[in-house]
N, C-alpha and C positions, 0 to 999 in steps of 0.2 A: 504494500500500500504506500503509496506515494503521498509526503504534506505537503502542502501549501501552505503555510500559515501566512495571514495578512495581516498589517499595520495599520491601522486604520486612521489616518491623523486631520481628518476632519476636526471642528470643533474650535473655536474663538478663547472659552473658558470667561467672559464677561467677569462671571460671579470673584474671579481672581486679580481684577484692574486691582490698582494699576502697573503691577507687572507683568499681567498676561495681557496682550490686544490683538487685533486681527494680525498685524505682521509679524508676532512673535508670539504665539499662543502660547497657552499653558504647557504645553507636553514638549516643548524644546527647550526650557528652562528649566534647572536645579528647583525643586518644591519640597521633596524629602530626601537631603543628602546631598553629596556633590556630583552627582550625573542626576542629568533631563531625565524625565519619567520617559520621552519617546527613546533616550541608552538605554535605560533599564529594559523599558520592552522590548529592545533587539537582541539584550543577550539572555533575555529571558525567553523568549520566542526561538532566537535562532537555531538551537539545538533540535528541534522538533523535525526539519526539515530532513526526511529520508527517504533511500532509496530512488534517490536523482530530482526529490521535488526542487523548490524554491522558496526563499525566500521572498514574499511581496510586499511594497511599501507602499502605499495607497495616497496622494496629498495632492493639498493646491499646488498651481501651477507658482506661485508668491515665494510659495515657503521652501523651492527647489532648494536654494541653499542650504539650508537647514538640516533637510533631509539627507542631503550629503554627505555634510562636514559631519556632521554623527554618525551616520555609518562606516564612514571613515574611521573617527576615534575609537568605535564599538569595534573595526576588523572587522567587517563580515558583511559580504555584497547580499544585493539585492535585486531582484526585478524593482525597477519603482515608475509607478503607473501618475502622469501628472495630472490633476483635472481644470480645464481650461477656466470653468467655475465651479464655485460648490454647488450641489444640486441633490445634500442629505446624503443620509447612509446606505440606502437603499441603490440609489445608481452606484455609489463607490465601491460595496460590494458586490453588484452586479457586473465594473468593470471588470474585477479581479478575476468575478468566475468566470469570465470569456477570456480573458487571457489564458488562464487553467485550463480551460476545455479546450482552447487551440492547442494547449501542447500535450496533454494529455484528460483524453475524454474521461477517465477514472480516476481522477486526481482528487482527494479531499483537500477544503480549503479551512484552515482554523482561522477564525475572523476574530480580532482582538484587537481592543483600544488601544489607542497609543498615550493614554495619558491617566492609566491605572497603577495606584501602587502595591505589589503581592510580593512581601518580604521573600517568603517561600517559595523559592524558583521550584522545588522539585517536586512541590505539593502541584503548581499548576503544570506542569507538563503532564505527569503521572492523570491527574484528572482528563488533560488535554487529548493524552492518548487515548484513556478510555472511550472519551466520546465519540474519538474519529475508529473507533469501531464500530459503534453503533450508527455513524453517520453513513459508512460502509452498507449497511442497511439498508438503506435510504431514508436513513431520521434526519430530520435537523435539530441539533441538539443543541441546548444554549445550559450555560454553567451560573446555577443558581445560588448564591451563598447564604447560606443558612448566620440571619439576623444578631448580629450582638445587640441593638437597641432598635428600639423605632423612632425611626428617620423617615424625616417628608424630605428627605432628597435623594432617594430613591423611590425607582418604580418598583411592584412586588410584582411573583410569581405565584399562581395554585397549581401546584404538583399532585396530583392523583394521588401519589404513594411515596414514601422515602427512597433515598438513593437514588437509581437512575429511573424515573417513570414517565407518563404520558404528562402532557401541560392541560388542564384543565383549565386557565384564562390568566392574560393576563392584565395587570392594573395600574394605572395612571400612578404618579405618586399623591399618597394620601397627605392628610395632615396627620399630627403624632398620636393624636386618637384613636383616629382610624388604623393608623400604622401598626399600634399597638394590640389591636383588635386581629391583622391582620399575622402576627408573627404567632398570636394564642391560639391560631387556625392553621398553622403550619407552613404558612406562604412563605417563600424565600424571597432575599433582592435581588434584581434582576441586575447581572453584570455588567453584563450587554457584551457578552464574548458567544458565539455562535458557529457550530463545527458540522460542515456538512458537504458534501462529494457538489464539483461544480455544477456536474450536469441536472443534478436534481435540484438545484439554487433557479439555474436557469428557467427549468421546466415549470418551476412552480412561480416563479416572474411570467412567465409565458401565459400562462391561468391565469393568473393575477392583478398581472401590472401588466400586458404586455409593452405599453410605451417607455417602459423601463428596458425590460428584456431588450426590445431592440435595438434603441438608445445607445447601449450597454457595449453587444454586441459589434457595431457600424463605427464607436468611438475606439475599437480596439481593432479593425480592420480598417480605419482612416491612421491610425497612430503614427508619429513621428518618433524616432531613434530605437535605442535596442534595449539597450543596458537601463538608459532612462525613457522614457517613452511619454510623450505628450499626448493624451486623449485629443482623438478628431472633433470638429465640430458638433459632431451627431450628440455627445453626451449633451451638450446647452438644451437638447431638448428634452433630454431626460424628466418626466417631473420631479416637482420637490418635494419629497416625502421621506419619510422615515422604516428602517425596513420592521419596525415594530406593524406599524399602519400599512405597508404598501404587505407582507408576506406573514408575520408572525402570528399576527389579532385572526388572519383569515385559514392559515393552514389545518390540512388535518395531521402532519408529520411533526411536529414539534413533540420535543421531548429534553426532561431536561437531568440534570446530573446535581445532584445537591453537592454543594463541597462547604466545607469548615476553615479551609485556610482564612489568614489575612487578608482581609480586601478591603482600598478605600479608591474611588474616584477621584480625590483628592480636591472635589471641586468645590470648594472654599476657603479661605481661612481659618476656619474653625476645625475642619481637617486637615489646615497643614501645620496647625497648632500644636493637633493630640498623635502627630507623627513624632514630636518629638525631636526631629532634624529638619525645621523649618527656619533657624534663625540664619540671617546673612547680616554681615557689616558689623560694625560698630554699636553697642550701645550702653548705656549705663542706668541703672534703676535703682531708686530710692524707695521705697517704701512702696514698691508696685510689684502685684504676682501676678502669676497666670497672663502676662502680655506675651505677645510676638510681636518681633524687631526684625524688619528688614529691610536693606541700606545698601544702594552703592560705596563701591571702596572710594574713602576720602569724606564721607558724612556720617555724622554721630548722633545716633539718637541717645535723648534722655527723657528720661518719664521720672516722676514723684508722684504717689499718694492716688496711682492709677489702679483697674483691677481688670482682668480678663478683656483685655484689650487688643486690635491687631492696630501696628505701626508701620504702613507701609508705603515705603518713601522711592519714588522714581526721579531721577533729575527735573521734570518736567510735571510733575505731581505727587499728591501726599494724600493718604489716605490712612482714617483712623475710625476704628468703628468697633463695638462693639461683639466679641467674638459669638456672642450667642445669634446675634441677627445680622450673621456672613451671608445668607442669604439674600440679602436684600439689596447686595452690591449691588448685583444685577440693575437694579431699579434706577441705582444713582445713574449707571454708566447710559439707562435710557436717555436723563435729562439731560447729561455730559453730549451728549449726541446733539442735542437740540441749542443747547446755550452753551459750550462748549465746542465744537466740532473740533476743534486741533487738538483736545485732551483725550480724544478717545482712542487715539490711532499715537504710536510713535512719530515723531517726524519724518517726512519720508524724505528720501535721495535717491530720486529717479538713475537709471545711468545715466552716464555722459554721452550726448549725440555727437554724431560725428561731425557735425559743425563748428560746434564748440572744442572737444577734442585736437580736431585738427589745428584749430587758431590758437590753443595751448600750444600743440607740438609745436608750430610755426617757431611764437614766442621764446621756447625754449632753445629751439635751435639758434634761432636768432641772435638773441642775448645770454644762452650762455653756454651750449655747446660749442659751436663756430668759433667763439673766443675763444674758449681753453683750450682746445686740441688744435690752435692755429698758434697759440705762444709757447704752454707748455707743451703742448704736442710736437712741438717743429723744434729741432735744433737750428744751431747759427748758420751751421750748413749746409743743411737742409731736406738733412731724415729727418725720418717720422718715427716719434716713438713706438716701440712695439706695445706698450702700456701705459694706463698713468694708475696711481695709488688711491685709493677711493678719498684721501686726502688732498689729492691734485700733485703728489712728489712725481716726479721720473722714476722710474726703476730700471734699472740695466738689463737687459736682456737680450738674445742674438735675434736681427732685422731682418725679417723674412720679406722677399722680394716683394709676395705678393700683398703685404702691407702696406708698403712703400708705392705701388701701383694705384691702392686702393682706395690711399689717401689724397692722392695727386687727383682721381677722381669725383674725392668728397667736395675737394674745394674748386673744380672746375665747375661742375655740378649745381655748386652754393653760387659762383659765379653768375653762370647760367638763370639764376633764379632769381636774381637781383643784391643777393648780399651783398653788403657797404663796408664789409671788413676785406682786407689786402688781399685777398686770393689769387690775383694775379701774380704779384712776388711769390705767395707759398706756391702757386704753381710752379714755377719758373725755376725757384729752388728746387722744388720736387724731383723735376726734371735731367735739373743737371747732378746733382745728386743720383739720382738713378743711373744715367750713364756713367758715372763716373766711377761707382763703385760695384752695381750690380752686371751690366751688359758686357754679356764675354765678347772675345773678338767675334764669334760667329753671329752678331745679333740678338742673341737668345739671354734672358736673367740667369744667370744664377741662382739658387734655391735662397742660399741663408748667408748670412754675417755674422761674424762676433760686432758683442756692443760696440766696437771700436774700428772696426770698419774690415776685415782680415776674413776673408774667405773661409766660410766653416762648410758647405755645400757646393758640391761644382755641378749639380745634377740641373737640367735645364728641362723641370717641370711644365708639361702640358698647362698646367692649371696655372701658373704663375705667368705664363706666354700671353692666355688669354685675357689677365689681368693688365697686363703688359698694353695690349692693343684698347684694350673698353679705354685705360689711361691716355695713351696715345687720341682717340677720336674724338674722347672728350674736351679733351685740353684742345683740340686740333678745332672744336668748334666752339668754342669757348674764345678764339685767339689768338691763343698763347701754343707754342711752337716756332721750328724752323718751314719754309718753303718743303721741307723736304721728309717730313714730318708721314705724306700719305705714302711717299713710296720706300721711305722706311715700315711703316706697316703693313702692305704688300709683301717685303720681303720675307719678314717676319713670318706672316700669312702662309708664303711658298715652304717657307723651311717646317711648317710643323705639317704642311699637308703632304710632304714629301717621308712623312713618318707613319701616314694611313696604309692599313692591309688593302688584302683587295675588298672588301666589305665597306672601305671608305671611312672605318673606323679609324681610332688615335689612341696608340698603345702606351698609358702613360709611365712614368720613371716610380720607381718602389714597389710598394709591399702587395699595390693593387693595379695592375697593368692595365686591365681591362673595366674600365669604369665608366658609370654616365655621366658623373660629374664633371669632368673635364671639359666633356663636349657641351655641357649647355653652358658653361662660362663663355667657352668659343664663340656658342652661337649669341648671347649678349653682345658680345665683342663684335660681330661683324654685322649685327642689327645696331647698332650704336653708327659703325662704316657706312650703312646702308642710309643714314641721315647725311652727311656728310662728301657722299662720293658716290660719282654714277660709276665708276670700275665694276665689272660685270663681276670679278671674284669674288666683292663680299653677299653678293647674291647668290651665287652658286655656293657660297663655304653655308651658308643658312638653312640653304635647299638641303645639302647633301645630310646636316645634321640634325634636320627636322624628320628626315625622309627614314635617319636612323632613330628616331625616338620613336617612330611611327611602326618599323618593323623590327625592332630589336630590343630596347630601352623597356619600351611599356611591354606590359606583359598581355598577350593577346585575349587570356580567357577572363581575369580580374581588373585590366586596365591600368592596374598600380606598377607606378616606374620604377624599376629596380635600379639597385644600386653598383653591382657586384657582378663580372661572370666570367667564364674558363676564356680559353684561346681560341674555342672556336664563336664566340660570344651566346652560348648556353649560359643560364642563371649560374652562379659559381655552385659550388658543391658545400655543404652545411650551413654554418648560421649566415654566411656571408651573402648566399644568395638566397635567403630566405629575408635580409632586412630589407624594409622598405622605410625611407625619412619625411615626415607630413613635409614640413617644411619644402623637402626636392618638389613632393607632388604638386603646391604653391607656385613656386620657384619656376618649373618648368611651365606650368601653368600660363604663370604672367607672359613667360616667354613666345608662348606658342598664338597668346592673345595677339600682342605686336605682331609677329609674324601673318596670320592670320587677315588682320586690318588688314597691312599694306597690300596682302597678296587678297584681298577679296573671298578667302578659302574658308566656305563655312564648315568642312569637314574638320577642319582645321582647330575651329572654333567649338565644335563639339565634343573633340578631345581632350580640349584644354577646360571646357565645363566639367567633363567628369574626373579628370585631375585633382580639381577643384575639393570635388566632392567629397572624392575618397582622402584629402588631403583634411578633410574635416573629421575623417576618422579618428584622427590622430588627436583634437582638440580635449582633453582632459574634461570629462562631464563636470567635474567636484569641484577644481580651480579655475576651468575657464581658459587655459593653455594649450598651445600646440607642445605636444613633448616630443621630444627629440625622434625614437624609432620606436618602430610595428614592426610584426614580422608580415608577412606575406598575404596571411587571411585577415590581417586587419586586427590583430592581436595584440595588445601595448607589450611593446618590449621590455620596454623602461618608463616611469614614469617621471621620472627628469625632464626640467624643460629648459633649453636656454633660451636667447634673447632674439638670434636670429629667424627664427622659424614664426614668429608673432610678425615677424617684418613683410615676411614671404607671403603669410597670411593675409596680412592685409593689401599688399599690392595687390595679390592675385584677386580679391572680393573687389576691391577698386575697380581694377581696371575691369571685370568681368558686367561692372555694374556700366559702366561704357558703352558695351555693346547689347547691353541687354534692355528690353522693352517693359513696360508699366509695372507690374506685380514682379516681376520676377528682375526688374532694375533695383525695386525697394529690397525686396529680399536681401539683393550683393550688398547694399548699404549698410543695412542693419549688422551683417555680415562683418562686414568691415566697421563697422560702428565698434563689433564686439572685441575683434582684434585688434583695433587702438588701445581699447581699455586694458586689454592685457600686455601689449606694448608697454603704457604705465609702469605697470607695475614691478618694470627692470628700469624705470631710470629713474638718476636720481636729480634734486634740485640745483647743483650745481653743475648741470652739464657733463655727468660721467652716468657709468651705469653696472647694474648686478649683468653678471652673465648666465648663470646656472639656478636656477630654482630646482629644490628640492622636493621629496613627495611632502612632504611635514608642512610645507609653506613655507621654508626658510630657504635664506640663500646662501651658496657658498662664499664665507668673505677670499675674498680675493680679487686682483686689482683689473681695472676695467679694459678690455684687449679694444685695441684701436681698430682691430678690424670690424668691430661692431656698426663701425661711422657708415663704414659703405651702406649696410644695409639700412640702417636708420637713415641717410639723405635720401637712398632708393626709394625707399619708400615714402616718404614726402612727397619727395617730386611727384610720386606716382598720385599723391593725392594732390596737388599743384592740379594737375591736369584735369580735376576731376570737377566741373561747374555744379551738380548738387551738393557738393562737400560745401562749399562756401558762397552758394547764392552771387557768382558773379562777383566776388568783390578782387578776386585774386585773376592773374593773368599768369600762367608759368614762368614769364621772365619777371613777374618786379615779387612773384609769392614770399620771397624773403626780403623785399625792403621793408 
């Protein structure tokens, strides 16, 4: 027998403002102890799941985060099902069970709140199992907890019989009267945890509710992603109801499981009181019992000559009431609604559009990247540092060619775009500096240098060649150069094409001969030529390398461009040809866009849309990052992310947004909207930046590699170009004045 257990993380929690509200409910926040009652429930849930079920997480589409970053901390994935709106419990479980039934028609679903406290992990599995035996049956069973008091904040159960029996009805919540009438009759509280195989959930929605049943269904065959999945449109139509009303009140299958463990809902203060691990922050009491204190860190409550009170202090409101009539919250946060409306909700902070966004990134570059890695970046003679210190020091380190290329680029580039800082001189230096200590007598760079200028690499890399030339065209139209500039790049051009097999390929220098990286820096390099110059070879070096991405690179049955492969250009053999980089799929991406435009080639352009795509596989659901590699079928390799592949990211949704029409132009925006924002969050305010993000959300410290610039101007510029990023106000040549 296969579980499914579900999360169910519906629910606001009102009764608990002002620390629970709609964007932060109750069940992702610490209430008894130091993990969210929604941790608690996953690792009290997650062991249930056997013999190849799932984990399911059920929630608004608001609270994605949330949902995440906890399962994250708890260790232990998830199906997690998003819903576009709430629309009750009844459709959110009704999602779950279409998903269940699509993967397996005989799957039990255990249906559990996410914002229950039951000290006794082993008490509710062991019960949990029992039921999904009987659910095996075709029961639907829900686990009744046999009453310590009478409470009118819960609903009750009438059980036919003790232990596990038939439901004879159930009942609204009483007042304490009635409640108490109701426990001398045997009734249990109603959990609201419910265990029963998908297909009979579904069936009896189909009798029922069918507009739910379908709903249901249509919102889990419209779904978006894998891992996280956004319900279709079709759930909004769901109706709003509750699965007590829409399935429970009307079944003849219910049945239920009396249990005695611990159990609170926790939805009050007055039960987060008599949990006994309710207190947070600071407080100090004088002659006051029985209160609860809770407090962000850095504010201090004090109470004197108080009695059974709650104290509950938010930045933004304060809340003191009486623990017996915690109930009644609810009521205030109605009026708070009405005469209030900013107290009822968190403040919110929308993300950042890409509008905005981009006139930050502008600004930044502007004033304070461009400066520092054009003083402290550039020696007197006019290398380029291979780092700077996240303090802004130099650090020594051996000058790799293709640094030196790539910088000569950033500031041609910045030129190009209107920057008012000297980039002509940094070019100029760049320049000569490059020939003077990098270019062997054959034309070709060198690989590397000592700090000091002394040949440490004689190896004359493919990849540094093509850096070599994108530097050359740029500066070449930018101004700055000799006359002699193009047929020096020609030359260059000849000597690395006179190193292609017969396949047209280019065998590069080290550890990986046969690679596709190489070749698409080339083809940058000669679409860079192809602005610049009507010489018919950087057209045909474009062709020949597109032609190769087209029947060698991508892979013909998955699409995804590999990285890696033998001599005869088959995928390499182990891990090697099995990785695939979001970032290359971007990368190439963009490349194939340009290409495409000029040549009119919409096959072209179809390619580089599903690049795109599958390059979004790679975007980290939890942090919102492109990470570094996949393997083949789309599997994170690693879930490391550096700074370049956020760059790649966005150029490629840029430019894709370009050529793409109404619906599906917003789309690439918002796209690129999301990949700025994760841009962000590698740079830093004084013009340097992190390079490596961690899976924890931390970064490697370590000092900021200059080869970062290229990609960070690349991708500007690439928004430079772009008239709905900036409403017309920018022109690509003055976008950095």
């Amino acid at each position: 027998m296969k579980l499914y257990p579900v999360i169910m993380c519906g629910g606001a929690g009102t009764r608990l403002w002002p620390a629970s509200r709609p964007s932060r409910p109750k069940q992702f926040i610490p209430l008894a102890g130091n993990r969210s009652l929604f941790h608690e429930t996953v690792v009290r849930v997650a062991p249930l799941v056997s013999d190849g079920g799932r984990l399911i997480v059920v929630g608004g589409a608001d609270h994605r985060e949330w949902i995440l970053d906890q399962l994250h901390e708890a260790g232990v994935g998830a199906q997690v099902l998003l819903e576009p709106e709430a629309r009750d419990s009844a459709a959110a479980m009704a999602a779950a069970a279409a998903w269940t039934a699509a993967q397996d028609p005989e799957g039990v679903n255990i249906f559990v709140a996410s914002d229950h406290h039951i000290p006794n992990q082993d008490a509710f599995r062991a019960s949990a199992r029992r039921a999904a035996e009987e659910a095996r049956k075709g029961r639907i069973v829900t686990l009744g907890v046999k009453p310590t008091e009478p409470s009118a904040a819960y609903g009750y159960i009438h059980p036919v019989g003790q232990g596990l029996s038939r439901v004879e009805s159930f009942v609204e919540k009483p007042d304490r009267v009635k409640a108490q009438r109701y426990i001398d009759d045997g009734y249990l509280w109603n959990s609201g945890n419910f265990i029963v195989s998908a297909e009979i959930f579904l069936a009896e929605l189909a009798s029922r509710a069918p507009l739910i049943e379908r709903a249901a269904r249509a919102s889990v065959a419209q779904g978006s992603g894998e891992a996280v999945m956004l319900l279709g449109d079709a759930f909004r139509q769901a109706p709003k109801v509750s699965v007590d009303y829409a399935v429970m009140e009307k079944t003849d299958l219910a049945s239920v499981l009396e249990v005695d463990f611990g159990w609170s809902d926790l939805g009050a203060w007055d039960s987060i009181a008599a949990s006994g691990e309710g207190e947070i922050g600071g407080h100090i009491f004088e002659d006051a019992e029985g209160c609860l204190a809770r407090a962000p860190d850095g504010i201090l409550v004090a109470a004197i000559g108080v009695r059974d009170l709650a104290i509950i202090v938010e930045p933004d409101a304060v809340l003191v009431c009486d623990l017996a009539r915690s109930q009644e919250v609810k009521k205030v946060v109605e009026r708070i609604r009405t005469v209030s409306p900013q107290h009822a909700d968190f403040p919110s902070h929308p993300p950042e559009a890409l509008a905005a966004g981009a006139t930050r990134f502008r600004d930044w570059l502007r004033a304070r990247a461009l400066p520092l890695w054009s003083t402290l970046g550039q020696r007197d003679d006019g290398a380029f540092a291979e780092v700077l210190a996240l303090d802004g020091r130099r650090v020594d380190a051996a000058r790799r060619a293709r640094v030196q290329a790539r910088q000569i680029y950033v500031f041609a580039r910045a030129g190009l775009m209107g920057w008012e800082g000297p980039w002509k001189r940094i070019v100029a230096a760049g320049l000569e500096n490059l020939e003077a200590e990098f270019v062997r007598a054959d034309g070709q760079m060198r690989t590397r240098l000592t700090p000091d200028g002394s040949p440490l690499d004689e190896r004359a890399m493919v990849y540094d060649q093509a850096f070599l030339l994108l530097a050359l065209a740029t500066a070449l139209k930018a101004g700055v150069g000799g006359a002699d500039v193009e047929a020096r790049g020609q030359a260059l051009l000849r000597l690395l094409m006179e190193r292609s097999d017969e396949n047209g390929a280019l065998r590069e220098e080290g550890t990986h001969p046969f690679q596709s990286n190489a070749h698409m820096h080339l083809l940058e390099a000669a679409l860079a030529w192809e602005e610049v110059s009507d010489a018919p070879v950087w057209t045909e070096a474009s062709d020949r390398i597109v032609e190769l991405a087209r029947t060698t690179f991508i892979d013909p049955k998955t699409g995804r461009l590999r990285e890696f492969f033998d001599a005869t250009w088959a995928p390499a053999a182990g891990e090697d040809g099995r990785l695939v980089e979001p970032g290359h799929q971007f990368e190439w991406a963009w490349l194939l866009v340009r290409y495409a435009s000029a040549r009119s080639n919409e096959d072209i352009l179809a390619v580089a849309r599903r690049l795109h795509a599958l390059g979004r596989e790679g975007v980290c659901e939890r942090r919102r990052v492109a990470v570094n590699a996949l393997n083949d079928d789309g599997e994170m390799r690693t879930t490391r992310a550096r700074l370049w592949p956020q760059t790649e990211w966005l150029k490629s949704a840029v430019i894709l947004a370009n050529s793409a029409p109404g619906q599906e132009r917003v789309a690439y925006l918002e796209d690129a909207a999301e990949a700025l924002r994760a841009l962000w969050l590698y740079l830093t305010p004084d013009g340097l930046w992190r390079d490596t993000l961690l899976e924890n959300g931390k970064f490697i410290e370590e000092p900021s590699p200059a080869s970062s610039l290229y990609h960070i101007v690349a991708a500007f510029a690439q928004l430079a170009d772009t008239a709905p990023v900036h409403g017309g106000m920018w022109s690509s040549a003055t976008a950095l004045r």
